[in-house]
VOTOR-905225 format. One line per field, with one value per atom (N, C-alpha, C): atom name; residue number from 0; x, y, z; residue in three letters. Coordinates in Angstrom, 2 decimals. Example, Ala and Ser with C-alpha at 12.3 -4.5 7.8 and 13.67 -1.06 7.14 Angstrom:
% residues 2
at <- [N,CA,C,N,CA,C]
i <- [0,0,0,1,1,1]
u <- [13.19,12.30,13.20,12.85,13.67,12.90]
v <- [-5.69,-4.50,-3.30,-2.25,-1.06,0.03]
w <- [7.80,7.80,7.80,7.08,7.14,7.87]
aa <- [ALA,ALA,ALA,SER,SER,SER]
END
This chain:
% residues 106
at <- [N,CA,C,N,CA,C,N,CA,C,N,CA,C,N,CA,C,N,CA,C,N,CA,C,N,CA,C,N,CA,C,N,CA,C,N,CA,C,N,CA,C,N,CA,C,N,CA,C,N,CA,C,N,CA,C,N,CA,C,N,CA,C,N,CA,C,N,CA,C,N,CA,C,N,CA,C,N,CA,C,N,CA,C,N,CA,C,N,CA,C,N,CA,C,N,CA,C,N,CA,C,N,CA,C,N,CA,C,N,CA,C,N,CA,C,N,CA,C,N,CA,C,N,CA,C,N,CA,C,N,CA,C,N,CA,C,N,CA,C,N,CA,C,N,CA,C,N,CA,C,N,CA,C,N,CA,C,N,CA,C,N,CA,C,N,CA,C,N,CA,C,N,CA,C,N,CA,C,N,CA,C,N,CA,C,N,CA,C,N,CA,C,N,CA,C,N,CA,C,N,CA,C,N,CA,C,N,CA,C,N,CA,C,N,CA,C,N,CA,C,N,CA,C,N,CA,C,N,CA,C,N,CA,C,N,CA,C,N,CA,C,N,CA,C,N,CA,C,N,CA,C,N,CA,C,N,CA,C,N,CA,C,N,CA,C,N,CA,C,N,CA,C,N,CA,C,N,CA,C,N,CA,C,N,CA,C,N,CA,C,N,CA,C,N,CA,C,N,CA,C,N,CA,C,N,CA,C,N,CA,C,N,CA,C,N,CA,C,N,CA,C,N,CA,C,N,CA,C,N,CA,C,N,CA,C,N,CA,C,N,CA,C,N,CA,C,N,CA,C,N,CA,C,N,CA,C,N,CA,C,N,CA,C,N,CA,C,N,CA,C]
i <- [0,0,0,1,1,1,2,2,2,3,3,3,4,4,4,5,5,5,6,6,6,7,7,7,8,8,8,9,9,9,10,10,10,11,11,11,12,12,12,13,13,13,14,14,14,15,15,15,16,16,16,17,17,17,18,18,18,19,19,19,20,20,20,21,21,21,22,22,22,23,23,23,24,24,24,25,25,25,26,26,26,27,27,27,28,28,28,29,29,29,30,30,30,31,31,31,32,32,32,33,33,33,34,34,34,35,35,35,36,36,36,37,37,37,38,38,38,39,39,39,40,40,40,41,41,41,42,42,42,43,43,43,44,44,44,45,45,45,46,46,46,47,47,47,48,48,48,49,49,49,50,50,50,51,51,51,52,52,52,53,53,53,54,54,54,55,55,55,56,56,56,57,57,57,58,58,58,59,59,59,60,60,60,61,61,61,62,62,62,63,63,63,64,64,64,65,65,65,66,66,66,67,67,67,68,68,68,69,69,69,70,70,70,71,71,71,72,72,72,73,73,73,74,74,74,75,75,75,76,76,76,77,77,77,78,78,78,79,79,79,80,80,80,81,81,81,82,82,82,83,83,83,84,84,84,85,85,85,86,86,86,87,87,87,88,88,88,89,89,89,90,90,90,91,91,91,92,92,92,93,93,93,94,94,94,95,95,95,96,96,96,97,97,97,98,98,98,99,99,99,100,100,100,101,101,101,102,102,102,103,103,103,104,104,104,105,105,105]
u <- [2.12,3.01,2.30,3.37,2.49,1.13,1.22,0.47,1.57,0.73,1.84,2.11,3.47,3.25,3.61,3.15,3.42,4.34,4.99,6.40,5.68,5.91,5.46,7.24,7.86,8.75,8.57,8.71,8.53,9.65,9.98,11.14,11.10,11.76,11.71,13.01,13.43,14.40,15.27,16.08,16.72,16.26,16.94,16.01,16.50,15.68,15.89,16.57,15.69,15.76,15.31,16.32,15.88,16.17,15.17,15.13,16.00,16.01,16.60,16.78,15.80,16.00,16.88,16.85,17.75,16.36,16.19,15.23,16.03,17.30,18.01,18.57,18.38,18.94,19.88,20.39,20.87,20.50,20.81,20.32,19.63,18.34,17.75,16.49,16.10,14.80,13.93,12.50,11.77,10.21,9.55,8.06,7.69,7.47,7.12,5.77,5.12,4.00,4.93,4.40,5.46,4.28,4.20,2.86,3.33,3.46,4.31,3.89,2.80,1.79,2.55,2.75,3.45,4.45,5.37,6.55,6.57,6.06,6.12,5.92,7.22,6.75,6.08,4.60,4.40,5.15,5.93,6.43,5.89,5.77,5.02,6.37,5.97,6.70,5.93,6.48,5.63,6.46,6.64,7.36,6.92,7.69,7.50,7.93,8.77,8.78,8.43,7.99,7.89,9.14,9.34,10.12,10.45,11.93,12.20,13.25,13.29,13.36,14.33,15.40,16.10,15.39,15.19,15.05,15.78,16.23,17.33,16.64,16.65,15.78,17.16,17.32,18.76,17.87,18.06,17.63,18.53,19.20,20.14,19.81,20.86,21.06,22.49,22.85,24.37,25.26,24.20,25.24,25.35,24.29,25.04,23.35,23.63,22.83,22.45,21.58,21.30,20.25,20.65,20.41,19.60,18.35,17.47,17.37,17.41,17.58,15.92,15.12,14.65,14.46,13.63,12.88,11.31,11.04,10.00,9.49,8.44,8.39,7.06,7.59,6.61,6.06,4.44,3.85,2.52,2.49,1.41,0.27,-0.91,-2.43,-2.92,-3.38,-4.44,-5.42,-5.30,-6.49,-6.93,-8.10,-8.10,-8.22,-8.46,-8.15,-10.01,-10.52,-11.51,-11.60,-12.12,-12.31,-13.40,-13.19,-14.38,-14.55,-15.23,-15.34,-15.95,-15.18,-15.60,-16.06,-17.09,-18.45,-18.75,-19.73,-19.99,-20.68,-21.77,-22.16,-21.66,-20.15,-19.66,-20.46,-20.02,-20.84,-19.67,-20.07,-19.00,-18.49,-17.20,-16.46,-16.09,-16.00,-16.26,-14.73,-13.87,-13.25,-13.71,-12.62,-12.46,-11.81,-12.12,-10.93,-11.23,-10.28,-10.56,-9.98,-10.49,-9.78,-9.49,-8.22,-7.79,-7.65,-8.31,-8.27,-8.04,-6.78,-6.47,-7.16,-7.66,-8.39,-7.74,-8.14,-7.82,-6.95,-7.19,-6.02,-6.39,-6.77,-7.34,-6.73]
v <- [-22.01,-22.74,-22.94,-22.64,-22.83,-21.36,-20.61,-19.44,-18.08,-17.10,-15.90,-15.47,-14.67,-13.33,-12.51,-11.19,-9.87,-9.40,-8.84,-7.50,-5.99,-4.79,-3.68,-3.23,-2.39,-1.68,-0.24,0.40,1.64,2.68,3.48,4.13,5.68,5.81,7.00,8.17,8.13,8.79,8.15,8.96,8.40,8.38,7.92,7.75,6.62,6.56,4.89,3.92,3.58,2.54,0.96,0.19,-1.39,-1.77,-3.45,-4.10,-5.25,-5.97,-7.77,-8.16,-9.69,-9.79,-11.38,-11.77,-13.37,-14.12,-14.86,-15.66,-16.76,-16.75,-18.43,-19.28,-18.12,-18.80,-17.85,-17.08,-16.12,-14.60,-13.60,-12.68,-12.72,-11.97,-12.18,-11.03,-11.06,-10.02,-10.83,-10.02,-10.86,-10.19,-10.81,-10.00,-8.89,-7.71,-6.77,-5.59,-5.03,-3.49,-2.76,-1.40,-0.21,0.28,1.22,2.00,3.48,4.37,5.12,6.64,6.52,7.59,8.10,6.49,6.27,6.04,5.48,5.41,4.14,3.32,2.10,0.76,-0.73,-1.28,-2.75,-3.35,-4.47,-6.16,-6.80,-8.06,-9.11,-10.27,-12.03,-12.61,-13.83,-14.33,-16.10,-17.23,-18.44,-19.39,-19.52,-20.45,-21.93,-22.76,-24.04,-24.54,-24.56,-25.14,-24.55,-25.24,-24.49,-24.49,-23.47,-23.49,-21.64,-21.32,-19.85,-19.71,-18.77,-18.25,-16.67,-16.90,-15.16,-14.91,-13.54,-12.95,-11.57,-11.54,-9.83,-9.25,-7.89,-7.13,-6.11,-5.84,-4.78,-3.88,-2.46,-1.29,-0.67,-0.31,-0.38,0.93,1.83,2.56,2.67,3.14,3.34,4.11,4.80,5.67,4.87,4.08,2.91,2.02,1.76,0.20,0.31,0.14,-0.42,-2.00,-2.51,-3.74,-4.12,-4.61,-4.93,-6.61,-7.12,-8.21,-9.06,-9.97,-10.13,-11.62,-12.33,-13.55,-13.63,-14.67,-15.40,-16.40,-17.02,-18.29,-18.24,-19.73,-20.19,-21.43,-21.52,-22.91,-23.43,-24.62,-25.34,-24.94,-24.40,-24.44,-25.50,-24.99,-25.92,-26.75,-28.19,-28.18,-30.43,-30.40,-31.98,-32.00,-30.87,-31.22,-30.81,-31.92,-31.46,-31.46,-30.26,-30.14,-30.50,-31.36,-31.47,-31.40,-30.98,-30.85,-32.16,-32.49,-33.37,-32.66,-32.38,-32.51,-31.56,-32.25,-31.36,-30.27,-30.08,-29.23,-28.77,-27.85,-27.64,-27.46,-27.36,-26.63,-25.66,-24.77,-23.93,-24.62,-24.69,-25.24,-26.71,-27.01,-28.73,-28.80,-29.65,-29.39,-29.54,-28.82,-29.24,-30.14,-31.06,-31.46,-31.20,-30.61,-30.47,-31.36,-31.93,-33.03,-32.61,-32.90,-32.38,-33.77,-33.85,-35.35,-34.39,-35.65,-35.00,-36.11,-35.37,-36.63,-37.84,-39.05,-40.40,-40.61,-39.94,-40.51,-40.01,-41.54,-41.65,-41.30]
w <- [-32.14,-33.00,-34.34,-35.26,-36.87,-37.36,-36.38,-36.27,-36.47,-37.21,-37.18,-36.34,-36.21,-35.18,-35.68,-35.33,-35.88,-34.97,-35.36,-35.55,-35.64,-34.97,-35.41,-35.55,-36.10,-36.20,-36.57,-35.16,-35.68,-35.84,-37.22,-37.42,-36.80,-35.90,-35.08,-36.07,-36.75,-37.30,-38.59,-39.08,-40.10,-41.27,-42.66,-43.77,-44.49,-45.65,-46.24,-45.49,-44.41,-43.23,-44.31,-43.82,-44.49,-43.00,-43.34,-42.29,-42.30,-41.45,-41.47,-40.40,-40.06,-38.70,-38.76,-37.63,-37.67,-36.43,-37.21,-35.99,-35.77,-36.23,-35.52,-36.99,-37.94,-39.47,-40.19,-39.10,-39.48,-40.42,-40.49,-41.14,-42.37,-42.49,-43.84,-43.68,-44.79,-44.96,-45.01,-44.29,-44.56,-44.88,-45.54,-46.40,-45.08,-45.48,-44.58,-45.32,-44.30,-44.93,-44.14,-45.41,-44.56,-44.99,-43.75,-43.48,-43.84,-44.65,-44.75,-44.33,-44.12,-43.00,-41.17,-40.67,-39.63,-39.45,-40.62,-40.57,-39.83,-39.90,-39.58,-40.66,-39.92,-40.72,-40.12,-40.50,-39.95,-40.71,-39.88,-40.00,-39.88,-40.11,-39.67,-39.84,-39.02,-38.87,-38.52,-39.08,-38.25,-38.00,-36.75,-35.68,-36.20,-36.27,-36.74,-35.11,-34.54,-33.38,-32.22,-31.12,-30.08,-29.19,-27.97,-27.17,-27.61,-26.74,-26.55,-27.80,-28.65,-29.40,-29.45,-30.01,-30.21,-30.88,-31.22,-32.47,-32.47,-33.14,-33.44,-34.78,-34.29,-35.45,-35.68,-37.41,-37.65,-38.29,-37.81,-38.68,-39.30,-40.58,-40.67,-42.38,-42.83,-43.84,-43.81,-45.38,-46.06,-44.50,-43.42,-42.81,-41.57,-40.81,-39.56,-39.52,-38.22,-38.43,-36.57,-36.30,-34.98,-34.56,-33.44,-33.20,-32.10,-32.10,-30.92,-30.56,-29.62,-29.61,-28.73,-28.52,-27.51,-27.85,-26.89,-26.91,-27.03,-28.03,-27.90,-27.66,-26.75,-26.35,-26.75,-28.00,-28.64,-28.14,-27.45,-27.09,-27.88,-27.76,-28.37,-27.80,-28.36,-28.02,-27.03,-25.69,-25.28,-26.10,-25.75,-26.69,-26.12,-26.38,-26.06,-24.37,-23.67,-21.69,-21.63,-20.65,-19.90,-18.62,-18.40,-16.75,-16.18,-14.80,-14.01,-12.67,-11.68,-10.22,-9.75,-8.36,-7.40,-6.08,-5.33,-5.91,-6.92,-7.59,-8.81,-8.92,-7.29,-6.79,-5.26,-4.94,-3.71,-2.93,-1.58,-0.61,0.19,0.59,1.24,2.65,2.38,3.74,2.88,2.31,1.71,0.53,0.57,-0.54,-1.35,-2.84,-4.14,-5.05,-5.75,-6.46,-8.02,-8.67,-10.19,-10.91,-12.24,-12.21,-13.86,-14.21,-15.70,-16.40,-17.68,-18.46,-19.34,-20.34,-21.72,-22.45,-23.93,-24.48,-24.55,-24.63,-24.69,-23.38,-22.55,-21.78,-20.60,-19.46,-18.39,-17.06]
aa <- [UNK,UNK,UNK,UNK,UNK,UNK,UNK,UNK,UNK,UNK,UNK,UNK,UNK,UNK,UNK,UNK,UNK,UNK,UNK,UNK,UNK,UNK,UNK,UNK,UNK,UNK,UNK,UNK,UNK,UNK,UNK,UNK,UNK,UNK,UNK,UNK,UNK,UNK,UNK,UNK,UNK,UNK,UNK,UNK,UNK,UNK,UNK,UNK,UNK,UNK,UNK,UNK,UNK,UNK,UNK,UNK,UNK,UNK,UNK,UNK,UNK,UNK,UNK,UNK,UNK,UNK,UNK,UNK,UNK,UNK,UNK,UNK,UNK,UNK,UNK,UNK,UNK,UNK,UNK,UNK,UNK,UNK,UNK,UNK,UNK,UNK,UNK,UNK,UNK,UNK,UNK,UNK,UNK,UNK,UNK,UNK,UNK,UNK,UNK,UNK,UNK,UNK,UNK,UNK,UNK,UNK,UNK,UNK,UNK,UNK,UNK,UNK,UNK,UNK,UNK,UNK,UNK,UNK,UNK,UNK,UNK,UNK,UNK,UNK,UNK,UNK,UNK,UNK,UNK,UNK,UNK,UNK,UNK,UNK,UNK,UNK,UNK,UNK,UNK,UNK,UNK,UNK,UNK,UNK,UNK,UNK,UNK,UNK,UNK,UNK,UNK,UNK,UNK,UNK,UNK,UNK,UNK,UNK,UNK,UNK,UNK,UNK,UNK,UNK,UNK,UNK,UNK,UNK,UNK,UNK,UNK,UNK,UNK,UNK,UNK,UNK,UNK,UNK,UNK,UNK,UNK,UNK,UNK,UNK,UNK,UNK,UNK,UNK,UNK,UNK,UNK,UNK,UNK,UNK,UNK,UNK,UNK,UNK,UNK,UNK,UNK,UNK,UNK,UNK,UNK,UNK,UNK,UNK,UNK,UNK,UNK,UNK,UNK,UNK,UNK,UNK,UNK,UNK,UNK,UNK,UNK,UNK,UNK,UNK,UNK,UNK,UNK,UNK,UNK,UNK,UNK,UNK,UNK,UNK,UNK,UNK,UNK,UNK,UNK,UNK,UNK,UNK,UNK,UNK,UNK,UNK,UNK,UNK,UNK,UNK,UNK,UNK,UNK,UNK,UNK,UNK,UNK,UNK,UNK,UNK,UNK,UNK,UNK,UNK,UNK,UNK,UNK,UNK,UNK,UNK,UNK,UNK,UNK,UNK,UNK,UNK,UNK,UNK,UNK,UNK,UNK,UNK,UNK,UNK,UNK,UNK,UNK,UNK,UNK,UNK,UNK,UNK,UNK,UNK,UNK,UNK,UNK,UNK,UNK,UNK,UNK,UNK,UNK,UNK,UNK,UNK,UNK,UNK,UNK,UNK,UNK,UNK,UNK,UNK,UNK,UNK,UNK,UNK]
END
């Protein structure tokens, strides 16, 4: 969350291909590299919220347009949890208990 993600789009055919995807604000372009060696183009993108996510990608020229659709599920970084074992040195045959603390909070 608040981190990019990359997009590869790669153009298998066609010519003067434009892009535009909809992440949930409806259609729009958005800053892209076109690699023009590979015929590919790389996208970013940065999720402000977390949770699952459409995203529809349009490839599209003056002669038709095609449409890919999928999901992304965007989550917050681990962060603030420590782990610890009860005993802190096992013995085989003996349980475990792991114990998860998030900071400040017992």
């Amino acid at each position: 969350m608040g981190e990019r993600v990359f997009f590869k789009v790669e153009v298998c055919g066609g010519s003067q291909v434009r892009l535009e995807f909809d992440i949930g604000g409806g259609r729009k372009k958005f800053p892209h590299i076109y690699i023009k060696k590979e015929d590919l183009y790389e996208v970013y993108f940065t999720f402000t919220l977390e949770g699952s996510h459409n995203v529809e990608v349009y490839a599209f020229n003056k002669v038709s347009e095609v449409r890919f659709a999928t999901k992304i599920l965007v989550q917050r970084p681990i962060s603030g949890l420590t782990l610890s074992l009860t005993p802190k040195q096992p013995q085989l045959g003996t349980p475990v208990v792991v114990k998860v603390t998030e900071q400040g909070i017992y």
